[in-house]
SEFIZA-3560 file (N, C-alpha, C; in Angstrom, 3 decimals):
REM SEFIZA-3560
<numar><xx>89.176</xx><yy>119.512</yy><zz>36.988</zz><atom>N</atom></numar>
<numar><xx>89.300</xx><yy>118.792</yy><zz>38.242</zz><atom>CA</atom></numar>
<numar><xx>90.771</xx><yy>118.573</yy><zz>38.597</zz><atom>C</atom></numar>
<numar><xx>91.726</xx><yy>118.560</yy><zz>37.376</zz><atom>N</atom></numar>
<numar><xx>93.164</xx><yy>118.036</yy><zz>37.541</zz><atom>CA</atom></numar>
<numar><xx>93.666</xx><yy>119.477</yy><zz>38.404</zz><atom>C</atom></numar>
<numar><xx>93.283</xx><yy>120.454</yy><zz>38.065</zz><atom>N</atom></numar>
<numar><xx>93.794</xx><yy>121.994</yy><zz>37.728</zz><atom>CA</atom></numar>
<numar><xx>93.979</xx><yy>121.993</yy><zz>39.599</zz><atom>C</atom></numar>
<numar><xx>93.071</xx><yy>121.653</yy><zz>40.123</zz><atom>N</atom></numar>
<numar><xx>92.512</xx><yy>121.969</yy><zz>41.637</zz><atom>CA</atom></numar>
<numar><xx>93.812</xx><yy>121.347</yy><zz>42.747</zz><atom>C</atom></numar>
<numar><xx>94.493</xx><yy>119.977</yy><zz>42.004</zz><atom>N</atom></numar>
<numar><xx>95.278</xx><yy>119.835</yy><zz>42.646</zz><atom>CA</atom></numar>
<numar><xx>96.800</xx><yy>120.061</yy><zz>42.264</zz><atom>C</atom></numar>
<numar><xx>96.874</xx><yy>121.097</yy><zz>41.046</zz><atom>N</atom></numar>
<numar><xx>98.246</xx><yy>121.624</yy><zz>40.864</zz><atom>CA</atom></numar>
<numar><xx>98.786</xx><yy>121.837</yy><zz>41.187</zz><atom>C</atom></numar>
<numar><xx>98.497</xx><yy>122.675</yy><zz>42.248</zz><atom>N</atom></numar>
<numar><xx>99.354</xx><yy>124.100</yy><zz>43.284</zz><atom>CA</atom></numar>
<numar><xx>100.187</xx><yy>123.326</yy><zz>44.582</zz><atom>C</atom></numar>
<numar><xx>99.239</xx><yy>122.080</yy><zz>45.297</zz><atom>N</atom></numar>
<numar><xx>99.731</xx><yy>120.926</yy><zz>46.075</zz><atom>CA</atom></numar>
<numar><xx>100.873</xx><yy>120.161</yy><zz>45.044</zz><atom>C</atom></numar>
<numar><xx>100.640</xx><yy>119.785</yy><zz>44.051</zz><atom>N</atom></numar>
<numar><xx>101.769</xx><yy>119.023</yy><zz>43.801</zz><atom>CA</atom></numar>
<numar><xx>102.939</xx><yy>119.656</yy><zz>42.995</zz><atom>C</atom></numar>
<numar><xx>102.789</xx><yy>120.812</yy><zz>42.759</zz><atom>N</atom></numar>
<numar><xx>103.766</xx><yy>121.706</yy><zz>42.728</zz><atom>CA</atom></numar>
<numar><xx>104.498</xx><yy>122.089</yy><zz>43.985</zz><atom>C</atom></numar>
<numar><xx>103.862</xx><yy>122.389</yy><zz>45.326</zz><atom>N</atom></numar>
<numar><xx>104.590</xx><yy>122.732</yy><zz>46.284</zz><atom>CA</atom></numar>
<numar><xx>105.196</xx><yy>121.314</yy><zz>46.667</zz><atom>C</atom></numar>
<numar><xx>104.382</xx><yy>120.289</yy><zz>46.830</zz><atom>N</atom></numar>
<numar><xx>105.201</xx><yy>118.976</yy><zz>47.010</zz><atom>CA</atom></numar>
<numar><xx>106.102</xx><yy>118.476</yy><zz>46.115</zz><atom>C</atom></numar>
<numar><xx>106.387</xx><yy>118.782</yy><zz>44.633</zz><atom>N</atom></numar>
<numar><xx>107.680</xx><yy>118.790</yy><zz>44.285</zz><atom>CA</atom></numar>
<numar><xx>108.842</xx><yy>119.685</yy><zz>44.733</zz><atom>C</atom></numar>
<numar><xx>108.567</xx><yy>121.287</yy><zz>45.037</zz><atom>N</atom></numar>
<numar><xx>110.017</xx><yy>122.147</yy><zz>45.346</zz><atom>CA</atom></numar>
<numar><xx>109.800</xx><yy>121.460</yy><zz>46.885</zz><atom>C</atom></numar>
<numar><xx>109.297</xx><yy>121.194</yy><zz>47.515</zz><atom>N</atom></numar>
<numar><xx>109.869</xx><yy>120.796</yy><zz>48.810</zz><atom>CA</atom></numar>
<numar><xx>110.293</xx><yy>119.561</yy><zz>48.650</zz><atom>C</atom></numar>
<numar><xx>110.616</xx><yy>118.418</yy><zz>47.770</zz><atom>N</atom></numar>
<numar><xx>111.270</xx><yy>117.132</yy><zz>47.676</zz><atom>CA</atom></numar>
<numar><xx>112.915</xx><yy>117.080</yy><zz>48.131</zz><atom>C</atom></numar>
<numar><xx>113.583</xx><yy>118.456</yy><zz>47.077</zz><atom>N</atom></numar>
<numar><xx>114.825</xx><yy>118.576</yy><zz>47.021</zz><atom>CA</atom></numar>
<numar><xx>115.217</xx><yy>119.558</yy><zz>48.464</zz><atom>C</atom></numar>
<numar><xx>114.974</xx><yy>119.913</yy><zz>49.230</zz><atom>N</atom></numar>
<numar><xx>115.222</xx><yy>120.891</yy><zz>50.395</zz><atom>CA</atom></numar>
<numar><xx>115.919</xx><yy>120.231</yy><zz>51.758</zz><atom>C</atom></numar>
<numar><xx>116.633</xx><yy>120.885</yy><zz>52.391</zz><atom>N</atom></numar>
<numar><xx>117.131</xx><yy>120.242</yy><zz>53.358</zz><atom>CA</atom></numar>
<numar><xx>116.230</xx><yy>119.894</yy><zz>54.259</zz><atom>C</atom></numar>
<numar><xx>116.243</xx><yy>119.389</yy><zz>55.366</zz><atom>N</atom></numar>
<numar><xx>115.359</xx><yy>118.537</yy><zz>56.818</zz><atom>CA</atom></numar>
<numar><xx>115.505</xx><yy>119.982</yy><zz>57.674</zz><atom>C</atom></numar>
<numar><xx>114.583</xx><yy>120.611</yy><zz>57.916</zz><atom>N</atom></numar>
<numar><xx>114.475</xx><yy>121.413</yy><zz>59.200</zz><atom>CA</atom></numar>
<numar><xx>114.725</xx><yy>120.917</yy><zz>60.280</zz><atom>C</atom></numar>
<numar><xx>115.741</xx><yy>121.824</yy><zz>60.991</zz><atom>N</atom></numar>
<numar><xx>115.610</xx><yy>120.824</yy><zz>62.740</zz><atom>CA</atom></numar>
<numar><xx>114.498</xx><yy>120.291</yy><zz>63.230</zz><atom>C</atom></numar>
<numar><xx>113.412</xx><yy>120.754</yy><zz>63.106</zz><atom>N</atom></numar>
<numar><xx>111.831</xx><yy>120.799</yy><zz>63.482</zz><atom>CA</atom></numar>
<numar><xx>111.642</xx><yy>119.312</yy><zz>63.401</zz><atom>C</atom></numar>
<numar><xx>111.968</xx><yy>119.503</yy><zz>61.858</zz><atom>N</atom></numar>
<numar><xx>111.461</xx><yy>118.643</yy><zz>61.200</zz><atom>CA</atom></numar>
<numar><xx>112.328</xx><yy>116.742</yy><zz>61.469</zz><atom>C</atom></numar>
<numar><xx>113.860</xx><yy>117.268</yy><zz>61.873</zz><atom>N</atom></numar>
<numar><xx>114.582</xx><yy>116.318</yy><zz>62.113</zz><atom>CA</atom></numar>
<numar><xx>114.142</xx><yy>115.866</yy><zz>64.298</zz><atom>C</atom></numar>
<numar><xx>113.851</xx><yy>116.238</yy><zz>64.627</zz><atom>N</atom></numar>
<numar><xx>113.637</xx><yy>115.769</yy><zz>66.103</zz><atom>CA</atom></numar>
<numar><xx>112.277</xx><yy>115.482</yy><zz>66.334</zz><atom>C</atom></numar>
<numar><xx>111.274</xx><yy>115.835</yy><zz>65.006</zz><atom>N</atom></numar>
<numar><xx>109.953</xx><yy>115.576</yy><zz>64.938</zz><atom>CA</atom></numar>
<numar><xx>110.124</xx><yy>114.112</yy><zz>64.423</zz><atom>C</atom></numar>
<numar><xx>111.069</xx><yy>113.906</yy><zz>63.224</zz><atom>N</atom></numar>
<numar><xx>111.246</xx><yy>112.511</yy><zz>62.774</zz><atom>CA</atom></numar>
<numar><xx>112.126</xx><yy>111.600</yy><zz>63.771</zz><atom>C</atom></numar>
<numar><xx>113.092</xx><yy>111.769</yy><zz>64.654</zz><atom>N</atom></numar>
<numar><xx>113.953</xx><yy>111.397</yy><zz>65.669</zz><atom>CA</atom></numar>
<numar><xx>112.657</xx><yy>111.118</yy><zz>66.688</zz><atom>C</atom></numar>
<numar><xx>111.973</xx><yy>111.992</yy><zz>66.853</zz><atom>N</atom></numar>
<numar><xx>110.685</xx><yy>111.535</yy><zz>68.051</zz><atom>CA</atom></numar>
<numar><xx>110.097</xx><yy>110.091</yy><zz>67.311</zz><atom>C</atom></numar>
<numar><xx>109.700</xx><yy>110.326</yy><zz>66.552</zz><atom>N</atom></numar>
<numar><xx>108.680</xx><yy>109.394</yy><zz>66.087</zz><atom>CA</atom></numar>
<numar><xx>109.683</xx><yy>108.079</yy><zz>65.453</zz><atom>C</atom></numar>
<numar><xx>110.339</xx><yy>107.395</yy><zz>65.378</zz><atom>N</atom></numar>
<numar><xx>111.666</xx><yy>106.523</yy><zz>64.539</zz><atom>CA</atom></numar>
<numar><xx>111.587</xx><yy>106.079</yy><zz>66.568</zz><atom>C</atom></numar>
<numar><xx>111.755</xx><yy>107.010</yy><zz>67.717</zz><atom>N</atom></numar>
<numar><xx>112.109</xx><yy>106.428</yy><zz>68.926</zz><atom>CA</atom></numar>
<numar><xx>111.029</xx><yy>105.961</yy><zz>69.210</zz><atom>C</atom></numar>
<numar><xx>109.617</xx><yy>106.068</yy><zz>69.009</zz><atom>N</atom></numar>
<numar><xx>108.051</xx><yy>105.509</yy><zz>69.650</zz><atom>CA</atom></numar>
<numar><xx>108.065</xx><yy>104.734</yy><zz>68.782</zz><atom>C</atom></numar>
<numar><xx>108.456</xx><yy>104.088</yy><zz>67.493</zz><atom>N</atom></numar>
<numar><xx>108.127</xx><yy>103.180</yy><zz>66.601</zz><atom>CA</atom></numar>
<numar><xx>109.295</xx><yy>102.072</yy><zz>67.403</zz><atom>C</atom></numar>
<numar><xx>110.014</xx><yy>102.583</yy><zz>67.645</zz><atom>N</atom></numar>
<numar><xx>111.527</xx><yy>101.539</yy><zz>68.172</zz><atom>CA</atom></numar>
<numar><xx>110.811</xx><yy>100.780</yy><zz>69.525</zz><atom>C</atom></numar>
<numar><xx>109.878</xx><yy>101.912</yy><zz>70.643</zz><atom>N</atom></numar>
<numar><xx>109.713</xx><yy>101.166</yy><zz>71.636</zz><atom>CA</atom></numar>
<numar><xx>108.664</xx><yy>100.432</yy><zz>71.534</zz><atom>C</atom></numar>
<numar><xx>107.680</xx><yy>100.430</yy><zz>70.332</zz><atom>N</atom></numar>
<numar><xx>106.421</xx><yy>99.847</yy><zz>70.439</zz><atom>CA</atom></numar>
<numar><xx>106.585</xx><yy>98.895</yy><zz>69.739</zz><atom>C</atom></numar>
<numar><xx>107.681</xx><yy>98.498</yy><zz>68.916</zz><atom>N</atom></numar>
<numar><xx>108.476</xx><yy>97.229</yy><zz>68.408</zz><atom>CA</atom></numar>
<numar><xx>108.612</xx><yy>96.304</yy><zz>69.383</zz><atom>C</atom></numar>
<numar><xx>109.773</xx><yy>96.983</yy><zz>70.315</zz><atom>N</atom></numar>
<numar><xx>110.555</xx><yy>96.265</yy><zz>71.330</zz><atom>CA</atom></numar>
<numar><xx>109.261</xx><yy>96.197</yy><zz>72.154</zz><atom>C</atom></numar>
<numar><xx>108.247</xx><yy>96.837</yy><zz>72.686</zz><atom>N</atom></numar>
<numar><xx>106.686</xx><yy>95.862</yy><zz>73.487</zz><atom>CA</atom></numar>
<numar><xx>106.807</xx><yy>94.624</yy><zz>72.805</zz><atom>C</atom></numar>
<numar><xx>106.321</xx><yy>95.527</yy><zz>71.326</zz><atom>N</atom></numar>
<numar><xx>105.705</xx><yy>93.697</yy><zz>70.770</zz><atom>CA</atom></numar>
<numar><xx>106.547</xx><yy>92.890</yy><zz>70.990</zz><atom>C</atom></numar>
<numar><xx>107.947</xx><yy>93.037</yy><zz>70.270</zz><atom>N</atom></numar>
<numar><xx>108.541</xx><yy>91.579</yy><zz>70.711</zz><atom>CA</atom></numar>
<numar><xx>108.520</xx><yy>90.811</yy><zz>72.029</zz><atom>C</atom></numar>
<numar><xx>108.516</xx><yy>92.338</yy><zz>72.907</zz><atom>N</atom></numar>
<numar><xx>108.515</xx><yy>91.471</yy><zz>74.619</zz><atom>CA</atom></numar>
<numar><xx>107.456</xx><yy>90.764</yy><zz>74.728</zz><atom>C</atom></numar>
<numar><xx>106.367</xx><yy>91.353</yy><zz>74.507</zz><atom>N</atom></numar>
<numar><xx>104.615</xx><yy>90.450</yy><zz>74.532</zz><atom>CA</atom></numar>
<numar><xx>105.003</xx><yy>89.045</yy><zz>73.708</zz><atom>C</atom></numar>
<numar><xx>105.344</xx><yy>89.233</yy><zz>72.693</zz><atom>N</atom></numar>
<numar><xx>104.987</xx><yy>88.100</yy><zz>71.853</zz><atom>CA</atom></numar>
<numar><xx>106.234</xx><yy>86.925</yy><zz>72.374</zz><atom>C</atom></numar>
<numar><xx>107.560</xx><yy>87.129</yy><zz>73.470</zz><atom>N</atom></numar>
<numar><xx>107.672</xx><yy>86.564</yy><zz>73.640</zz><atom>CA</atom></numar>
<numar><xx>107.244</xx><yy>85.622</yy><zz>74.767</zz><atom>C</atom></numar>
<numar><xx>106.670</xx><yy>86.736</yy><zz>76.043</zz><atom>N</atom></numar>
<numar><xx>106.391</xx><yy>86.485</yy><zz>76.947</zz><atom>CA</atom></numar>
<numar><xx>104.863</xx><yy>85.439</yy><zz>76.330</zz><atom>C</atom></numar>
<numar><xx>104.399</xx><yy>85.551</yy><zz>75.771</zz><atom>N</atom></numar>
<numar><xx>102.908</xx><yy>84.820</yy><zz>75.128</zz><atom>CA</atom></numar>
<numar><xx>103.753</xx><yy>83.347</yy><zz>74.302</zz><atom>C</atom></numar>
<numar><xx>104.901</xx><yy>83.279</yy><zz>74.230</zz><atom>N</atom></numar>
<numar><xx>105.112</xx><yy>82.028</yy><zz>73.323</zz><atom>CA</atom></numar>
<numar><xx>105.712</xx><yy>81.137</yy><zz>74.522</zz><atom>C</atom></numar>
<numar><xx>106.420</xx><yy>81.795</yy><zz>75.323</zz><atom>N</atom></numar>
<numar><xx>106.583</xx><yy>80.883</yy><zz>76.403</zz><atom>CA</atom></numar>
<numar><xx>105.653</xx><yy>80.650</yy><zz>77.053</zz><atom>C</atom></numar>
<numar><xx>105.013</xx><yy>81.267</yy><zz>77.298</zz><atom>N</atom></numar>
<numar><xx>103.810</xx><yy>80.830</yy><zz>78.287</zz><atom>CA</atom></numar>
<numar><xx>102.876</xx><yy>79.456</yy><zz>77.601</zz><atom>C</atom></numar>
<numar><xx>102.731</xx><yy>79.580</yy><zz>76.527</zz><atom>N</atom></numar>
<numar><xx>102.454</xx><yy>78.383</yy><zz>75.511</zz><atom>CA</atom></numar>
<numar><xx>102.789</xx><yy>77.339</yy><zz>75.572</zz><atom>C</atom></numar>
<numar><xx>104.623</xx><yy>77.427</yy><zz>75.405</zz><atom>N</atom></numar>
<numar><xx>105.227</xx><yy>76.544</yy><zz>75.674</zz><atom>CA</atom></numar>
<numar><xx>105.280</xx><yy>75.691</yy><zz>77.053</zz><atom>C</atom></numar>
<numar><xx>104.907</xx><yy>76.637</yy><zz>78.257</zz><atom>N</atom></numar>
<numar><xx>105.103</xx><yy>76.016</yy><zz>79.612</zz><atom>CA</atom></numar>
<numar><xx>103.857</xx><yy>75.366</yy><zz>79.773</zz><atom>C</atom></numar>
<numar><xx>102.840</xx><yy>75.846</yy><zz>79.333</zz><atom>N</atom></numar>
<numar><xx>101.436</xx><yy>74.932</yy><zz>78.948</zz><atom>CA</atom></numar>
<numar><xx>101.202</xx><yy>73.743</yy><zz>78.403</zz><atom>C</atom></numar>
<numar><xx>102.300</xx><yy>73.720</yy><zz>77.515</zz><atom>N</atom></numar>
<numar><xx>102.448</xx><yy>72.889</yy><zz>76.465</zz><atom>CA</atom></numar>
<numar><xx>103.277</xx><yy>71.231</yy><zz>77.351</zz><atom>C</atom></numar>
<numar><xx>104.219</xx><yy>71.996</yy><zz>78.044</zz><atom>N</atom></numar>
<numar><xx>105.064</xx><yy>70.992</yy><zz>78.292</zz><atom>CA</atom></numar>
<numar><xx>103.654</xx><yy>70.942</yy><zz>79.791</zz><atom>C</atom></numar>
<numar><xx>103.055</xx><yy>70.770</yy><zz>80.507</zz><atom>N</atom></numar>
<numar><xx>102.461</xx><yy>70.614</yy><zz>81.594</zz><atom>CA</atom></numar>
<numar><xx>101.159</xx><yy>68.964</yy><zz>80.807</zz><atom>C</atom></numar>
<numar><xx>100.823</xx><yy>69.358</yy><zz>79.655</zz><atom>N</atom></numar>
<numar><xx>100.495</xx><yy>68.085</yy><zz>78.796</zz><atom>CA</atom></numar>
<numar><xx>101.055</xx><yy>67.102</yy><zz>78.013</zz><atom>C</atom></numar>
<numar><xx>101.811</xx><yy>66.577</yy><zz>78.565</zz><atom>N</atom></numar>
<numar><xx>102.527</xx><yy>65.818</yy><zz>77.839</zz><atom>CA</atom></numar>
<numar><xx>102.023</xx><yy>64.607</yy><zz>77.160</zz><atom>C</atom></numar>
<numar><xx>101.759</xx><yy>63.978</yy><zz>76.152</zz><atom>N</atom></numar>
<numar><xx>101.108</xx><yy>63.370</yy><zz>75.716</zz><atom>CA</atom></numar>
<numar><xx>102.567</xx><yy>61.816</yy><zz>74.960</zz><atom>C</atom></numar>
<numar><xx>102.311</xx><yy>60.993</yy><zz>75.345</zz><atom>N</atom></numar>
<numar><xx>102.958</xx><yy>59.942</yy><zz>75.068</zz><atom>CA</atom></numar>
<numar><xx>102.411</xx><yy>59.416</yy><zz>73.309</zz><atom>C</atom></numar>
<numar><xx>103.115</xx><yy>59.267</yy><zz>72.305</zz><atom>N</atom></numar>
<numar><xx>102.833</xx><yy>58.858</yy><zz>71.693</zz><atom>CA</atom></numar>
<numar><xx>102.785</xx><yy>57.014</yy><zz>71.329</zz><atom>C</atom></numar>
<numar><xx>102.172</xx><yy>56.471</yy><zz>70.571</zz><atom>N</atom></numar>
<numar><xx>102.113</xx><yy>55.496</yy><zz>70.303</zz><atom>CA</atom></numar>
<numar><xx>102.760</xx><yy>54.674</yy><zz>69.383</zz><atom>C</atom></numar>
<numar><xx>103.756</xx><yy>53.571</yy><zz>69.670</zz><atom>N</atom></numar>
<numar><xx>104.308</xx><yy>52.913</yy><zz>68.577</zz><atom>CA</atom></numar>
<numar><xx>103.686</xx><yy>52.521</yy><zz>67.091</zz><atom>C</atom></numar>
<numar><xx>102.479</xx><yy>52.057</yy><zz>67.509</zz><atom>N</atom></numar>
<numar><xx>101.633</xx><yy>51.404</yy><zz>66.365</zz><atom>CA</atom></numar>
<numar><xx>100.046</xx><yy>51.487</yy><zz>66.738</zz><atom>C</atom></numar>
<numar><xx>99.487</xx><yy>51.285</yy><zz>66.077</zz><atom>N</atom></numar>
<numar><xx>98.222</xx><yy>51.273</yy><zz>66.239</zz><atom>CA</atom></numar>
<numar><xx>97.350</xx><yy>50.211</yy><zz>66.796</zz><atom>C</atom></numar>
<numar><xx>98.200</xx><yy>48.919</yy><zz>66.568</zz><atom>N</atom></numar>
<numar><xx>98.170</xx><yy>47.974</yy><zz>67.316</zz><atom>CA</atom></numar>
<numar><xx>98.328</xx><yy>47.511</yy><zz>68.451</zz><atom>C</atom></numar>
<numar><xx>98.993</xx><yy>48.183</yy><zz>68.618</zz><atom>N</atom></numar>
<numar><xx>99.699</xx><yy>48.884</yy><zz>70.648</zz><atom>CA</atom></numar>
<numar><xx>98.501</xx><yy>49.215</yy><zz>71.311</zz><atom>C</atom></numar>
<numar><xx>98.070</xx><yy>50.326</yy><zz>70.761</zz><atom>N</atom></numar>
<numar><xx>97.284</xx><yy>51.331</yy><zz>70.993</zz><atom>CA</atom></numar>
<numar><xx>95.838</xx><yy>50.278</yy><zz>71.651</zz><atom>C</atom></numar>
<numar><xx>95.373</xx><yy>49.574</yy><zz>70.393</zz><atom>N</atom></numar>
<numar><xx>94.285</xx><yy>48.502</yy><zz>70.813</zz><atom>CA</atom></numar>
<numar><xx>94.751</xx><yy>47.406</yy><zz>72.036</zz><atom>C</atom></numar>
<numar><xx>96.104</xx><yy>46.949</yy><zz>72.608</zz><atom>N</atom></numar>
<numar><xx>97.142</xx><yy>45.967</yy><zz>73.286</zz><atom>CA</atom></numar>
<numar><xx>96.789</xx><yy>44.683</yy><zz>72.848</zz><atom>C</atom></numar>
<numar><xx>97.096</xx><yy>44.849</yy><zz>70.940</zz><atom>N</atom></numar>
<numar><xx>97.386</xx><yy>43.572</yy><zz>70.541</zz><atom>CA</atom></numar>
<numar><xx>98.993</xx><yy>43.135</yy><zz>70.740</zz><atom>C</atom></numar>
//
């Protein structure tokens, strides 16, 4: 069963040490630039979603209470 996957991890060792094909370098340059912009979404979403929270947030403003005794107007 080991035997079957020799030939794969033989070719995946001599290709470890080999230089980057152009191919291979603007195939990785493509993909490094769609990971960069789908970052920079998320962060935009996630900021645009925390403010919006926040402006929600501040529209309830809730007064807190000195004491608990207050609270009853002893």
């Amino acid at each position: 069963m080991l035997t079957t996957y020799y030939y794969i991890d033989l070719y995946n060792k001599q290709t470890q040490n080999r230089p980057e094909s152009e191919r291979e370098y603007f195939m990785r340059m493509a993909y490094e630039m769609e990971q960069t912009r789908i970052t920079e979404k998320r962060a935009a979403r996630k900021q645009k979603m925390s403010s919006l929270f926040a402006a929600v947030a501040r529209l309830f403003k809730v007064k807190r209470t000195p004491s608990l005794e207050s609270l009853y107007g002893h």
